[in-house]
VOMIDO-838107 format. One record per atom (N, C-alpha, C, CB): residue number from 0; x, y, z; residue in one letter. Coordinates in steps of 0.2 Angstrom, whole numbers. Glycine has a CB too. Example, Ala and Ser with C-alpha at 12.3 -4.5 7.8 and 13.67 -1.06 7.14 Angstrom:
! VOMIDO-838107
  resi     px     py     pz  resn
     0     66    -28     39     a
     0     62    -22     39     a
     0     66    -16     39     a
     0     57    -22     45     a
     1     64    -11     35     s
     1     68     -5     36     s
     1     64      0     39     s
     1     70     -3     29     s
END
This chain:
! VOMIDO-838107
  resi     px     py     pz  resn
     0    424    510    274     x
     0    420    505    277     x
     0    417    507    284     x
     0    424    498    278     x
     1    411    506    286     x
     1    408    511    291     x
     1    406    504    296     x
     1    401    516    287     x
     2    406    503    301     x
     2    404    498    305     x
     2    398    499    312     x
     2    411    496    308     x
     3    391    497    307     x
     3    388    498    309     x
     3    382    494    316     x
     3    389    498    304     x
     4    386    489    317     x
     4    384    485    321     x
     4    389    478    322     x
     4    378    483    319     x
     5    391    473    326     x
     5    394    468    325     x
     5    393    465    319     x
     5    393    464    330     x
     6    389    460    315     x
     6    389    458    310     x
     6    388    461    305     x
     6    386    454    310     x
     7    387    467    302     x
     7    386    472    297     x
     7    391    477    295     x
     7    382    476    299     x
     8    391    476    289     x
     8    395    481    287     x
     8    395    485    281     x
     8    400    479    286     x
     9    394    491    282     x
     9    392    495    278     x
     9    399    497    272     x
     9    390    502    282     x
    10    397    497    265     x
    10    404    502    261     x
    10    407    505    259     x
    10    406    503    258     x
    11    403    510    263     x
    11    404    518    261     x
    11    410    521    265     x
    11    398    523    262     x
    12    415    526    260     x
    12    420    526    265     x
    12    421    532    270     x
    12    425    526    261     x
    13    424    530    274     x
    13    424    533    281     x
    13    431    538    283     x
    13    423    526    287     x
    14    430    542    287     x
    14    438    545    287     x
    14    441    543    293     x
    14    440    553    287     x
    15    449    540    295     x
    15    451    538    301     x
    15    449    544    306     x
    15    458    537    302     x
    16    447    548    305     x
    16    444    553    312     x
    16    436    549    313     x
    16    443    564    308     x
    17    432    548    308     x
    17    427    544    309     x
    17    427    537    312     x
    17    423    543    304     x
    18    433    534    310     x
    18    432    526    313     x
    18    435    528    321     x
    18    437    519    307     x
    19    440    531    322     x
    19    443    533    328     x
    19    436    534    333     x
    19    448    541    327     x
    20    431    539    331     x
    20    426    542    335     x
    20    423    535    336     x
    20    420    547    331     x
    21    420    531    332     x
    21    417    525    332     x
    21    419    519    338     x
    21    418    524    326     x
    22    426    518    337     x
    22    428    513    340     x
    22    431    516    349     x
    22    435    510    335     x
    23    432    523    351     x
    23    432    527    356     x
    23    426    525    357     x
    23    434    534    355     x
    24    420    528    356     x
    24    415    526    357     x
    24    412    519    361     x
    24    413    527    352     x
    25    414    514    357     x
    25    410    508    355     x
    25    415    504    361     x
    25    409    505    346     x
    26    422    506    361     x
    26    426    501    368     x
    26    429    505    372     x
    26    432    497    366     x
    27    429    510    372     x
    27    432    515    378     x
    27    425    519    382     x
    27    437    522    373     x
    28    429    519    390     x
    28    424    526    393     x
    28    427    530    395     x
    28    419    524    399     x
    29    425    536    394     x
    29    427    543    396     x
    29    428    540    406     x
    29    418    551    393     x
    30    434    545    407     x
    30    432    547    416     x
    30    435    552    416     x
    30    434    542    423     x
    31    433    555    423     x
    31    438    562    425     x
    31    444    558    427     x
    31    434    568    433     x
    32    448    568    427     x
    32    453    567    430     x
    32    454    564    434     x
    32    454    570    431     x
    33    448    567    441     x
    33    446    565    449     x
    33    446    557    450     x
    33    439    568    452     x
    34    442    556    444     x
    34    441    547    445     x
    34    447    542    444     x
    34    435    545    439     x
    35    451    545    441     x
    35    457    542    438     x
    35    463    543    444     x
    35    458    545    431     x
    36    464    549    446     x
    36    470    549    453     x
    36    465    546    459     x
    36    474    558    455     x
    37    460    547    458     x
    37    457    539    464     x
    37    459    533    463     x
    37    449    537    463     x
    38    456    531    459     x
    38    459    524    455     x
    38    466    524    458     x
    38    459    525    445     x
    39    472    530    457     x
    39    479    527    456     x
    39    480    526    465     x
    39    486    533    450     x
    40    476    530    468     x
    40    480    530    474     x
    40    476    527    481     x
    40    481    539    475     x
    41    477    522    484     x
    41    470    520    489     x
    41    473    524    494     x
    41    469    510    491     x
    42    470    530    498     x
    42    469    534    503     x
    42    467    531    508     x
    42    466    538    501     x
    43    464    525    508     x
    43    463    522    514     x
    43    469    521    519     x
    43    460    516    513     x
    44    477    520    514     x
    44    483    515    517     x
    44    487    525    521     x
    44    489    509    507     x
    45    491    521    525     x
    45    494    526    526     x
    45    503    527    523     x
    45    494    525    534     x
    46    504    532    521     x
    46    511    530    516     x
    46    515    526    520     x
    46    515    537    512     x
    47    520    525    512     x
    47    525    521    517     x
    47    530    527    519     x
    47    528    515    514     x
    48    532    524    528     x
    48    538    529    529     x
    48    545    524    530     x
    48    535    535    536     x
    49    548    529    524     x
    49    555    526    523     x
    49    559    524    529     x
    49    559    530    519     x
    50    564    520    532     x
    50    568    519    537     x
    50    574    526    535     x
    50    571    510    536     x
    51    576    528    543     x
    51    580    532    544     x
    51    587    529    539     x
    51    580    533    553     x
    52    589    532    536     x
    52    597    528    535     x
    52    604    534    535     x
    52    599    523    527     x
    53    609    533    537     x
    53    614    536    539     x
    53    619    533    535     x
    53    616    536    546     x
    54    621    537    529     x
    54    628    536    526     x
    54    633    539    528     x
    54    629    537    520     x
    55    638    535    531     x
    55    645    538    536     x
    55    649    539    531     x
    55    650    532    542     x
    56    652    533    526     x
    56    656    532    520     x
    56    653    528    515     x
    56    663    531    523     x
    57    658    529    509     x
    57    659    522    505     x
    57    666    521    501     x
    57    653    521    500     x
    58    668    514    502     x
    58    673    510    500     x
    58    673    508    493     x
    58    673    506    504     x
    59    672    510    486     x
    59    674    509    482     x
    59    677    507    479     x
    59    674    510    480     x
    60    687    506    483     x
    60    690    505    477     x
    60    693    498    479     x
    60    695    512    475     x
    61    685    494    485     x
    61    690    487    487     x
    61    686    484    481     x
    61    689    482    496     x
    62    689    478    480     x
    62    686    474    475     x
    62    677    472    475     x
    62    690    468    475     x
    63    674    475    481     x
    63    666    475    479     x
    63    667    481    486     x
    63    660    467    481     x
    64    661    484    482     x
    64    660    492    486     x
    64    657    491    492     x
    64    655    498    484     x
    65    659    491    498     x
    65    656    493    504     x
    65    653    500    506     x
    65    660    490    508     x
    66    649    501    509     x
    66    647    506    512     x
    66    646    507    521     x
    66    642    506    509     x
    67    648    510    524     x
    67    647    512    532     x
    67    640    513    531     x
    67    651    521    536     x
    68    633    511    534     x
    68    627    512    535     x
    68    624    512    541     x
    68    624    509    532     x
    69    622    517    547     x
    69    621    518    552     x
    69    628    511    559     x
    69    612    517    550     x
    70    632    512    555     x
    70    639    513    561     x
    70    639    503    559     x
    70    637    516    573     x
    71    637    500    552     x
    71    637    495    551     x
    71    640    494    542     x
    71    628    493    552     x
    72    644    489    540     x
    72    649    490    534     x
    72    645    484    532     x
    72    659    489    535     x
    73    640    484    525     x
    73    634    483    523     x
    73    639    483    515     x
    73    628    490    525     x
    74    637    478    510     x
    74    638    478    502     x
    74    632    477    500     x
    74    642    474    498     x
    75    632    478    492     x
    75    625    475    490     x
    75    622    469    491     x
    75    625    476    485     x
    76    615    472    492     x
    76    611    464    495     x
    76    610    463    503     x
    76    616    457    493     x
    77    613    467    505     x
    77    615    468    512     x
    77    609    470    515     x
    77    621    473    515     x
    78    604    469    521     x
    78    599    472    525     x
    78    602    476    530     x
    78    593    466    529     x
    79    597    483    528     x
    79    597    490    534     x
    79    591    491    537     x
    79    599    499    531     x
    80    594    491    542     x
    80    585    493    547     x
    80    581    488    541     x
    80    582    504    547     x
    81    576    489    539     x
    81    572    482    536     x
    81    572    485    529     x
    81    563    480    538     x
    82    576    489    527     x
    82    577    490    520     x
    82    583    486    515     x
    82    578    497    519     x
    83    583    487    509     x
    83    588    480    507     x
    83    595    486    504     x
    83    583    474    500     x
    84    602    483    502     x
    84    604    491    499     x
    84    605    485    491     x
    84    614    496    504     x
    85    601    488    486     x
    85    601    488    479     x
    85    608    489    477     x
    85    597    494    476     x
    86    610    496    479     x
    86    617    497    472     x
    86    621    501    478     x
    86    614    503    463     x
    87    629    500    476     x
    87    635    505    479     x
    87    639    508    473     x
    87    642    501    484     x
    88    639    514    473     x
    88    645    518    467     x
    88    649    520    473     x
    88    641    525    461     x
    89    652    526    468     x
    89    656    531    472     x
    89    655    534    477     x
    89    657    536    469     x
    90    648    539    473     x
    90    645    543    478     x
    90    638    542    481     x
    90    644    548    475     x
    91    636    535    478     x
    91    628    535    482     x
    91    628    528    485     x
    91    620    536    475     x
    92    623    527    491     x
    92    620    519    490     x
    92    614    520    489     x
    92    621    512    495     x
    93    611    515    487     x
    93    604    515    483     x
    93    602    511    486     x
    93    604    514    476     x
    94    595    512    491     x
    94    593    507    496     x
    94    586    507    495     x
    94    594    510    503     x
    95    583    500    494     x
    95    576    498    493     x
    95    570    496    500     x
    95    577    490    488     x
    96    566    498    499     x
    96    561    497    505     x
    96    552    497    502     x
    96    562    505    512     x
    97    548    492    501     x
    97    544    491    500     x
    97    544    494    493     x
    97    541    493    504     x
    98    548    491    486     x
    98    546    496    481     x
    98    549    502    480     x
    98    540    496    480     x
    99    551    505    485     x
    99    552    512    484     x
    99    561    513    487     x
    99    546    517    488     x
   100    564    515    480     x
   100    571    516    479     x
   100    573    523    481     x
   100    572    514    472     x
   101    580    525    486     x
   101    582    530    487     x
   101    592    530    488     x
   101    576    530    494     x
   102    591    535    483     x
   102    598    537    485     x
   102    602    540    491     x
   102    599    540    481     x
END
C-alpha cells in the first residue's frame, strides 16, 4: 500500500524502506548538527556556577547520616549556601543547586 496523498490510497506494494522514506519525508525535517546544539543550549544565559561546598566529615552510623558542610552539621534536606543536600552515604553527600546534582 503506497500513500499517495491524505485521502488516497494506492495498492501496490511498497517495501518498509519505501514507506520509512515517505513518512520521514511527509512529517519529519532534516536539521544540522549546528542547529540542533543551538536549539539545546541558550548561550545568551550565563552558566550556572555551583556554590563553593566543603565536606569536613560524615556521620553514618547515627541513626540518620549527618554531614560537617562548611563548619555546619547538615542531613538530608538541609540547605548549604543556597544549595539543597539530596543524599548522605558513607562516602559522599550529594548536593542539588538549580537542577544540577554534585557529589
Amino acid at each position: 500500500m503506497r500513500i499517495s496523498d491524505e485521502n488516497s490510497v494506492d495498492d501496490k506494494p511498497i517495501t518498509a524502506q519505501e514507506l520509512v522514506a515517505q513518512a520521514s519525508d511527509t512529517y519529519f525535517t532534516t536539521v544540522t548538527s549546528e542547529e540542533l546544539v543551538a536549539e539545546s543550549f541558550d548561550l545568551s544565559q550565563e552558566p550556572t556556577k555551583f556554590p563553593k561546598i566543603n565536606t569536613t566529615k560524615i556521620y553514618h552510623v547515627l541513626p540518620f547520616p549527618v554531614a560537617n558542610i562548611n563548619s555546619k552539621l547538615v542531613r538530608t534536606g538541609d540547605g548549604v549556601s543556597v544549595a539543597r543536600v539530596v543524599g548522605i552515604d558513607q562516602k559522599n553527600v550529594i548536593v542539588q543547586y538549580e537542577g544540577i546534582r554534585r557529589s
